[in-house]
C-alpha positions as CSV (number, residue, x, y, z in Angstrom):
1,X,0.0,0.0,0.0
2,X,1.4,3.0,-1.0
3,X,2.0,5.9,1.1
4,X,-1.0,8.2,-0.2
5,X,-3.7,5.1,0.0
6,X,-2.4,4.4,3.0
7,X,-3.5,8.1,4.2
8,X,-6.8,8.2,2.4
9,X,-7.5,5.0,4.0
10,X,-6.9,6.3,7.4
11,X,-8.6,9.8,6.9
12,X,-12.1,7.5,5.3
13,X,-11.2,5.3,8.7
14,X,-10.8,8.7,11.0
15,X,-14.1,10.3,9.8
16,X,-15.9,7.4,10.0
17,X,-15.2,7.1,13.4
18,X,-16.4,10.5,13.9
19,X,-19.8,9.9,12.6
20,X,-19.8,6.8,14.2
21,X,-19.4,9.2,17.6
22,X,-22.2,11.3,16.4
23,X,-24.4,8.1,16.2
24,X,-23.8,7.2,19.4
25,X,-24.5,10.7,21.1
26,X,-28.0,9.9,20.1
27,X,-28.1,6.2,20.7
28,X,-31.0,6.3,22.9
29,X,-33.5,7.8,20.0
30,X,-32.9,4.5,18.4
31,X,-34.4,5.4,14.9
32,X,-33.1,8.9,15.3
33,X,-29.8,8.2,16.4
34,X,-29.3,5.7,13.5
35,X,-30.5,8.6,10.8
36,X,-28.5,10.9,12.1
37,X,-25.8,8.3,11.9
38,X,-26.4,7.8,8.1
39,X,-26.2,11.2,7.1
40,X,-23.2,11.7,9.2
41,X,-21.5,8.7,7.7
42,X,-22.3,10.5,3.9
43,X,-20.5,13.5,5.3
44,X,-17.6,11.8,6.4
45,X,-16.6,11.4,3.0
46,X,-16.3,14.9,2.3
47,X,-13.6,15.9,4.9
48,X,-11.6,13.0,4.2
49,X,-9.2,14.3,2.1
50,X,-8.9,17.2,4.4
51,X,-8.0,14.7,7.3
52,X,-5.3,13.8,4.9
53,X,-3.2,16.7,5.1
54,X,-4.3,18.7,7.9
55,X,-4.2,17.5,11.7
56,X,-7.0,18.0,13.7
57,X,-4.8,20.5,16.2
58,X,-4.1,22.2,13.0
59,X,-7.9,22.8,12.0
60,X,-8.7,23.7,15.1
61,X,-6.3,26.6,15.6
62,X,-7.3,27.9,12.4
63,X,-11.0,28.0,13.2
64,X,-10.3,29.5,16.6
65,X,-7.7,32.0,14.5
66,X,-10.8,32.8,12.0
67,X,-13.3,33.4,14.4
68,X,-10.7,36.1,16.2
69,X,-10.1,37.9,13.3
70,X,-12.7,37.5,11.0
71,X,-14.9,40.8,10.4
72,X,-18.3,39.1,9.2
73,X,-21.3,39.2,11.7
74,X,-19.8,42.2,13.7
75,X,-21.9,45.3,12.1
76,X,-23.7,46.6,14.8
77,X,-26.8,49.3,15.3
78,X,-28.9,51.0,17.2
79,X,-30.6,47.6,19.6
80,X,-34.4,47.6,20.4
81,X,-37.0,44.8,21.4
82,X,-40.6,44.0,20.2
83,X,-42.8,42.1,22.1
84,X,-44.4,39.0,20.5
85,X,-48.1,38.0,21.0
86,X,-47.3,35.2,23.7
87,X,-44.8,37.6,25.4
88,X,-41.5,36.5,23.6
89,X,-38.6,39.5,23.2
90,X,-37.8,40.2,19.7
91,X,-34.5,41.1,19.7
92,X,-34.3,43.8,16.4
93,X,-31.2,46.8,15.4
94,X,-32.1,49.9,13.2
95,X,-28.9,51.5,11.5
96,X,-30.1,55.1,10.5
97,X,-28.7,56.4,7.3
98,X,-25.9,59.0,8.4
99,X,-25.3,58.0,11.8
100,X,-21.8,57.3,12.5
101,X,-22.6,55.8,15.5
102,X,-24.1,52.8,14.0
103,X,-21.0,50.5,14.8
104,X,-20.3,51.6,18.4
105,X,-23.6,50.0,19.6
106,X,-22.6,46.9,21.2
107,X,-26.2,45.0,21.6
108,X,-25.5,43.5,24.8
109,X,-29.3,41.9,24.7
110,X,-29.0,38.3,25.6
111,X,-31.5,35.5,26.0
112,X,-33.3,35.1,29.4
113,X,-31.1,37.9,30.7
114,X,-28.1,36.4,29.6
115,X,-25.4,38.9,27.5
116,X,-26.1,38.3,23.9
117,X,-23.4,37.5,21.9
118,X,-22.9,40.9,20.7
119,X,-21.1,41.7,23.2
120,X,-17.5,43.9,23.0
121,X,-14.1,42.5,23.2
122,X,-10.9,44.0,23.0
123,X,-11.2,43.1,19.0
124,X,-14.5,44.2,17.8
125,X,-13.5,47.7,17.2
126,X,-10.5,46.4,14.8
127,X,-13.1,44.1,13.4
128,X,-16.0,46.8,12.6
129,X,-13.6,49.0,10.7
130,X,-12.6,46.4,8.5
131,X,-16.2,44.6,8.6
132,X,-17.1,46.2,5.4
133,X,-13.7,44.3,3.2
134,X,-14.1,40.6,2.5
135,X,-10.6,40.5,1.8
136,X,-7.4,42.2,1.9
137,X,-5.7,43.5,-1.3
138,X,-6.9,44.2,-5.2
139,X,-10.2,42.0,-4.1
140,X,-10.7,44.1,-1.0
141,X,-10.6,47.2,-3.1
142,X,-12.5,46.4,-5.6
143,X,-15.3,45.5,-2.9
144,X,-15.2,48.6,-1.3
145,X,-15.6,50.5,-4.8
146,X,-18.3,48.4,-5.4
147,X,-19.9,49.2,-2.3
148,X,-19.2,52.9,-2.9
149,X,-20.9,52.5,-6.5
150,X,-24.0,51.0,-5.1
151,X,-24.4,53.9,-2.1
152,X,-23.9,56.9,-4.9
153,X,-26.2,55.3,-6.9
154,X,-28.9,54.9,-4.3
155,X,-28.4,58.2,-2.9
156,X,-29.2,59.9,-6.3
157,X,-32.2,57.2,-6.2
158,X,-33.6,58.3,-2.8
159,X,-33.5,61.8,-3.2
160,X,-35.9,63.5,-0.3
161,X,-35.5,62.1,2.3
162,X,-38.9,61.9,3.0
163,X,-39.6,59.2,0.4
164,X,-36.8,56.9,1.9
165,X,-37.9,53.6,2.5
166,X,-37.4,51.2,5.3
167,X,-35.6,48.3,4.0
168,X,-36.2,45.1,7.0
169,X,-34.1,42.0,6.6
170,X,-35.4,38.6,7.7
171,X,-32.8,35.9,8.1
172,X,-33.2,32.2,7.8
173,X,-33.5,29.1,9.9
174,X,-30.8,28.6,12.3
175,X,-28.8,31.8,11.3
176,X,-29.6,34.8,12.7
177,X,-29.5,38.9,11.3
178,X,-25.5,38.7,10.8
179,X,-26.1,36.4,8.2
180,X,-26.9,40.0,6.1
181,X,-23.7,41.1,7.0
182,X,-22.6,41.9,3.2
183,X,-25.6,43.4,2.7
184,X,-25.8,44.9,5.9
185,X,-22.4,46.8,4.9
186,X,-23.7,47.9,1.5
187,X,-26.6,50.3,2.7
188,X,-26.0,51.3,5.7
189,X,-24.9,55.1,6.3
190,X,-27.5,55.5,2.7
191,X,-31.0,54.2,3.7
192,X,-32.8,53.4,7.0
193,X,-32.3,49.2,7.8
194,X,-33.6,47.1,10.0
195,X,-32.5,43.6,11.1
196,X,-33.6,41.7,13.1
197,X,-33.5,37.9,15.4
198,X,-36.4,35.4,14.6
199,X,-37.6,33.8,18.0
200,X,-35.8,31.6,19.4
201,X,-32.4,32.6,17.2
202,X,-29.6,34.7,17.4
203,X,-30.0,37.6,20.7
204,X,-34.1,37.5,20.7
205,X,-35.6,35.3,23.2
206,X,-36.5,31.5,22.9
207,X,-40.2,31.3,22.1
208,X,-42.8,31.6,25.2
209,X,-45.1,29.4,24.2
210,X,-42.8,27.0,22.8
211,X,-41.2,26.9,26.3
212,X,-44.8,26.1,27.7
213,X,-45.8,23.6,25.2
214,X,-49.1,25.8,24.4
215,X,-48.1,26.7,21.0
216,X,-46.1,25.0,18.0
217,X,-43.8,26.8,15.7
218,X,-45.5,27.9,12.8
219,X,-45.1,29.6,10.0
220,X,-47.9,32.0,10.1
221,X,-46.3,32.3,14.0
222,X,-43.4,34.2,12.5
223,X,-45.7,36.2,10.0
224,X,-47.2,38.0,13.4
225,X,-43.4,37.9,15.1
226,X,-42.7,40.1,11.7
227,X,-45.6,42.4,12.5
228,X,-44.6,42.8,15.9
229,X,-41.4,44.1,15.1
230,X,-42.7,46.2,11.9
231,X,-44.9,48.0,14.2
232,X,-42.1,48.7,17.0
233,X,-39.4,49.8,14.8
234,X,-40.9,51.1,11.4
235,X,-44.3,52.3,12.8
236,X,-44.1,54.8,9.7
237,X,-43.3,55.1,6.0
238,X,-42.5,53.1,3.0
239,X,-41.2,49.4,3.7
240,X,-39.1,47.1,1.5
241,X,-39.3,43.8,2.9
242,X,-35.9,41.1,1.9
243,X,-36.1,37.7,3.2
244,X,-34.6,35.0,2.9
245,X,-35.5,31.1,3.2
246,X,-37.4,31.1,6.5
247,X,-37.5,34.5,5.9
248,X,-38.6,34.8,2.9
249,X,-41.8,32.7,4.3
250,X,-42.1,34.9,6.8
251,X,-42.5,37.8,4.8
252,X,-45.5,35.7,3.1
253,X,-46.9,34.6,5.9
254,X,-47.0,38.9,6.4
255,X,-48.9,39.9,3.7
256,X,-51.4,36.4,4.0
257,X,-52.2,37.9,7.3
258,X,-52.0,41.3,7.1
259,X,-53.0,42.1,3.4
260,X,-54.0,45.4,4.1
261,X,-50.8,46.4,5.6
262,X,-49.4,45.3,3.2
263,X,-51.2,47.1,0.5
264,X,-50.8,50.3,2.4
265,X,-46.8,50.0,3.5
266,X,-44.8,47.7,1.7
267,X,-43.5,49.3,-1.6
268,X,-41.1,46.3,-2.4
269,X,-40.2,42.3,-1.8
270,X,-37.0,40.8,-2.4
271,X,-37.4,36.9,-1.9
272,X,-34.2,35.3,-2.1
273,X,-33.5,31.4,-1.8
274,X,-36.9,30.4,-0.2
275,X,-40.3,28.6,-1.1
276,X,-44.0,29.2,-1.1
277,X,-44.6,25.6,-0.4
278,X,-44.1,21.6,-1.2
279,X,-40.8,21.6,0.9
280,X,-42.1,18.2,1.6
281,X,-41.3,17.3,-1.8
282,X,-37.1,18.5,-1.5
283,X,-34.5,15.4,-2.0
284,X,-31.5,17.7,-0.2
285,X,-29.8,15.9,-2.5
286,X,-30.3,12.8,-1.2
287,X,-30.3,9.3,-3.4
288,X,-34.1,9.1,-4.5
289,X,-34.8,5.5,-2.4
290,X,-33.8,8.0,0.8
291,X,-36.1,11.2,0.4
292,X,-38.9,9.5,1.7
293,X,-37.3,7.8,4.6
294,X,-35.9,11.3,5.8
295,X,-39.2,13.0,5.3
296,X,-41.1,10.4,7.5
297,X,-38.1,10.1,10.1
298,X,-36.5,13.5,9.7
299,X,-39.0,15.3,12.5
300,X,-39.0,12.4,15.1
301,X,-35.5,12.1,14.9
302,X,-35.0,15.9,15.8
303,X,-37.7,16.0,18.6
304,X,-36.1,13.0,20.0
305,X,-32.5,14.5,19.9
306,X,-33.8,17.6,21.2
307,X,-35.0,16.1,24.2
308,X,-31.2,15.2,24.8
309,X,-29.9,18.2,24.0
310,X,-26.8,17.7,26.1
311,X,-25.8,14.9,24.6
312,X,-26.2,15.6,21.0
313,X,-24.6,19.4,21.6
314,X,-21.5,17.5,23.4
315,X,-21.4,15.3,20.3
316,X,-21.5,18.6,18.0
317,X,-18.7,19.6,19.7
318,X,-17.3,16.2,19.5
319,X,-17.3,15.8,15.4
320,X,-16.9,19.9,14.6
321,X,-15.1,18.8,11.1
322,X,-17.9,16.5,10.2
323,X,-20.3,18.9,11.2
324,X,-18.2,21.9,8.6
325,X,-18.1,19.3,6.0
326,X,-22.3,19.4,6.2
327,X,-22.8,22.6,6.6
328,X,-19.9,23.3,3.5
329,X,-22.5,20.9,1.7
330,X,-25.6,22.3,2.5
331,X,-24.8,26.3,2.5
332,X,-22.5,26.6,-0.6
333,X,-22.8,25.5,-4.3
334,X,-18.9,26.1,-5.0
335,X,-17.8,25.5,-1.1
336,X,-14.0,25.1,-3.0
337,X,-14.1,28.4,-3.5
338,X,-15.8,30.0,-0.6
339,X,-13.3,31.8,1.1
340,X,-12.8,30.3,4.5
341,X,-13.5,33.0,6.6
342,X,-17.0,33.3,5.2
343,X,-17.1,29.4,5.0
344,X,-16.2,29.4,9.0
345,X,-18.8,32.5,9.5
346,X,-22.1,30.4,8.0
347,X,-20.4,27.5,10.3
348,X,-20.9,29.7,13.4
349,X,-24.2,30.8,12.5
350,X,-25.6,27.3,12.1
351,X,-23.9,25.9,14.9
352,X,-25.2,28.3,17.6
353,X,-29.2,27.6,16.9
354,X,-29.7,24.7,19.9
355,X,-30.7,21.1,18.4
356,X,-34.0,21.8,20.5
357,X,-34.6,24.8,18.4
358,X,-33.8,23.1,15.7
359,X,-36.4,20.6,16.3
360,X,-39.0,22.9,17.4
361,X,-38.9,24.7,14.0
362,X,-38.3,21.9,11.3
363,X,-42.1,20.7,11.7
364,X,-43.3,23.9,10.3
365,X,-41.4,23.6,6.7
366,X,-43.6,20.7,5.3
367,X,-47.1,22.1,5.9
368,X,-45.9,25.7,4.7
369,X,-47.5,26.7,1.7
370,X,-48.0,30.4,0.9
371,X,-48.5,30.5,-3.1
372,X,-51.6,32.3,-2.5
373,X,-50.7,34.6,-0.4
374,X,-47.8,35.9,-2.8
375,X,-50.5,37.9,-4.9
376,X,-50.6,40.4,-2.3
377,X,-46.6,41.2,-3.3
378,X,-47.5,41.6,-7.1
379,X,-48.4,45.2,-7.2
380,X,-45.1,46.3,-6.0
381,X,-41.5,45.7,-7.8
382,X,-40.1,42.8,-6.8
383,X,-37.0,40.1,-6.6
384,X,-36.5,36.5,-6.5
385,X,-33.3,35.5,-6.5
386,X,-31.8,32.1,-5.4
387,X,-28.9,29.7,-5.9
388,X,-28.9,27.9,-8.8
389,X,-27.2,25.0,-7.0
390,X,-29.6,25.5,-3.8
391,X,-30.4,21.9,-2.0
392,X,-32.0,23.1,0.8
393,X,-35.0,25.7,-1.3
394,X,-34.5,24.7,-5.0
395,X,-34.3,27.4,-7.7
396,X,-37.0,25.3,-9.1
397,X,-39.4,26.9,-6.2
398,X,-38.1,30.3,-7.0
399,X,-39.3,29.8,-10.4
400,X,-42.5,29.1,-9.2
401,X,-43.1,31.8,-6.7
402,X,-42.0,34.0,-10.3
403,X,-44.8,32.8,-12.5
404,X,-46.8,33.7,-9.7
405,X,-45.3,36.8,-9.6
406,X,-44.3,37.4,-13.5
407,X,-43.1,41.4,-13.1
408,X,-40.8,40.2,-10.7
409,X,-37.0,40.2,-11.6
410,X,-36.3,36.7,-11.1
411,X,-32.4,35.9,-10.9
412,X,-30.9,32.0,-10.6
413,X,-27.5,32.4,-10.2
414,X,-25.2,29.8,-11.0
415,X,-23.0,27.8,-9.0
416,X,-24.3,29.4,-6.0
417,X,-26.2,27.4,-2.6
418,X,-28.1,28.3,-0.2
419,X,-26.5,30.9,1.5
420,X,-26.1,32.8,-1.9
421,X,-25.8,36.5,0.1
422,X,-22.6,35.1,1.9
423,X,-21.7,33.0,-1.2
424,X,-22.3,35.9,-3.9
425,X,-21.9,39.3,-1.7
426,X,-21.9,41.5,-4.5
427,X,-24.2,40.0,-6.9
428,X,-27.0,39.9,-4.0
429,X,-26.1,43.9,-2.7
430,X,-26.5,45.2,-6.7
431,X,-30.1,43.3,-6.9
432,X,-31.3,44.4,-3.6
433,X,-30.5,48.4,-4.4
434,X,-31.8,47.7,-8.5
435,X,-35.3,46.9,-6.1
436,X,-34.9,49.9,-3.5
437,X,-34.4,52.0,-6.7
438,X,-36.9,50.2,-8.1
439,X,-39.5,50.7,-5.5
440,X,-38.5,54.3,-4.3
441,X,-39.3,55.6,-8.1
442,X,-42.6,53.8,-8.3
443,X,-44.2,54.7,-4.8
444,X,-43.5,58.5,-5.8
445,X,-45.0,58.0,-9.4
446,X,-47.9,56.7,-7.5
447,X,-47.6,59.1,-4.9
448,X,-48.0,61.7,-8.0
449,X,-50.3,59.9,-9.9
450,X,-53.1,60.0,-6.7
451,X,-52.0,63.7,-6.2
């Protein structure tokens, strides 16, 4: 055996192992510890070759070294709170177009009065000067004269400031509002945004009535959570709403609602990788004779690892490269050529949602369906963009939320996954300010045109 097989053999051998650990932190699910084994097992093959060449105290300093100097998920605002039907804290920032303060906020709101992981270290003011440059060098500059491209252009576009919109960002399941961070960097300082924590995620509080057992996640739930915070931090003026995934469905489960405020605020949608329903229906990629058995074991499996949290978080913990080869797999189309800072970023994100919130929330995907409720977004200009090479929300459903919306700019973008706003910064920020324009010059012509 030659020296190279022998390696391979011993990396395939060594993450094996690991998924064989992850298996076993859930060994008393039975069913759901074995699933959770399987997929782990099909992820072990992906950071063999990595195990290979790179020791495992090697990979670990340099995810400890990116998390200390990476920028990304460090944009801070002005911090507020919204207060949910059944009592749950909303955690939500506003950065107000101008204000050069918008960084020094340190959003020390935590869940159930713990500090929030926004809290200031010794770094974060290094890290917010340079939060706006995805890299250093000719790529860094060419970013930041990007960025500075899109904010002239938008300024000429708002003009009064009377007419400038709102622009509210809803992240997806199991991230949290960093995961705007590119976009987050683009606009601010040029038009009023706000972004804000879904319950149970990022710095807002875990759901009430989940806590209680009186209410399940839904998504029509996080429709009213939207409308909650809406009405705390943008209780005037012109709204654009931008979602994505879960977000994206709540900002239909908004307007299925609340079609009258709709109608009356919201001059512009921007729906980017998510679905208006059949999510029942995905493969994730998955061999077709395995699609159904995940549907049908998939939500057991999670409520019964949630209810050992401990365990299955130790085992997280435990098998951290398996876990960034799945999340590699599911968040990026091209994760070869993600640059690992951002690769490491959308690790952090996903990794911080609890397993128990992750269970509490995945039942709600396969009874979501919102297609009717889209109509209520076709009088205003909208965009649909998603990753062409998306496993978790297919570009396929992004097609059909466009034929239900046909003015709608509707953008697939090739090569990119799931998290496409981390994956394609740039592309993303220039759509989302085509729609701001888009939506600032035809609120004033209808402003005009009722005048």
């Amino acid at each position: 055996m030659t020296d190279s097989t022998e390696a391979a053999a011993k990396a395939v051998e060594a993450a094996t192992e690991a998924a064989t650990n992850w298996t076993k932190a859930g060994r008393h699910a039975g069913l759901a510890g074995a699933a959770i084994g399987v997929v782990a097992a099909g992820a072990a093959a992906g950071v063999a070759i990595e195990r290979m060449t790179v020791g495992r105290g090697m990979r670990r300093r340099a995810r400890l070294a990116l998390d200390a100097s990476g920028p990304y998920g460090t944009l801070r605002g002005t911090p507020g709170a919204a207060v949910a039907e059944d009592g749950t804290e909303l955690y939500y920032e506003v950065d107000e177009p101008g204000d050069p303060g918008n960084a020094g906020h340190s959003a020390k709101h935590g869940k159930s009065g713990r500090e929030g992981r926004g809290g200031r270290d010794g770094r974060d003011a290094q890290r917010e000067r340079s939060a706006k440059q995805p890299a250093r060098g000719k790529p860094a500059r060419a970013a930041q004269e990007a960025q500075s491209g899109l904010r002239k252009r938008l300024t000429a576009a708002l003009g009064r400031r009377s007419a400038v919109p709102t622009v509210v960002f809803s992240h997806g399941y199991c991230l949290s509002q960093d995961s705007w961070h590119f976009q987050r960097a683009a606009l601010r300082d040029t038009v009023r945004t706000v972004h804000w924590d879904q319950r149970s995620h990022g710095r807002s509080a875990r759901g009430r009535s989940q806590l209680d057992g009186t209410e399940e996640v839904t998504i029509d739930l996080l429709g009213r959570d939207l409308k909650a915070v809406l009405d705390a931090a943008v209780p005037e003026g012109p709204i654009v709403l931008v979602g994505h995934s879960m977000g994206g469905m709540t900002v239909m489960a908004l307007a299925d609602q609340f079609p009258e405020y709709v109608a009356e605020r919201v001059i512009g949608v921007a729906l980017i990788g998510t679905s208006a329903g059949r999510l029942s229906e995905v493969s994730y990629g998955l061999p077709s004779m395995g699609v159904k058995a995940f549907h049908w074991l998939a939500p057991g499996v999670l409520k019964a690892l949630g209810w050992q949290s401990e365990i299955v978080e130790r085992g997280r913990r435990a098998t951290a490269d398996l876990f960034a080869g799945l999340i590699k797999r599911y968040s990026f189309g091209t994760p070869e050529q993600v640059d690992p800072g951002i690769a490491r970023f959308g690790e952090r994100l996903i990794e911080a949602t609890p397993i128990d919130v992750v269970a509490e929330f995945f039942p709600a995907f396969a009874v979501h369906d919102k297609t009717e409720a889209l109509v209520a977004y076709d009088a205003v200009p909208a965009l649909v963009l998603a990753g062409e090479n998306d496993l978790i929300t297919p570009a396929d459903h992004s097609r059909t939320i466009a034929e239900v919306l046909p003015d709608a700019d509707l953008m697939c973008v090739p090569g990119a996954g799931h998290l496409v706003m981390l994956e394609r910064p740039e592309l993303v920020n220039e759509q989302l300010v085509s729609l701001v324009e888009r939506a600032t010059a035809t609120a004033r012509s209808s402003r005009h045109a009722r005048a």
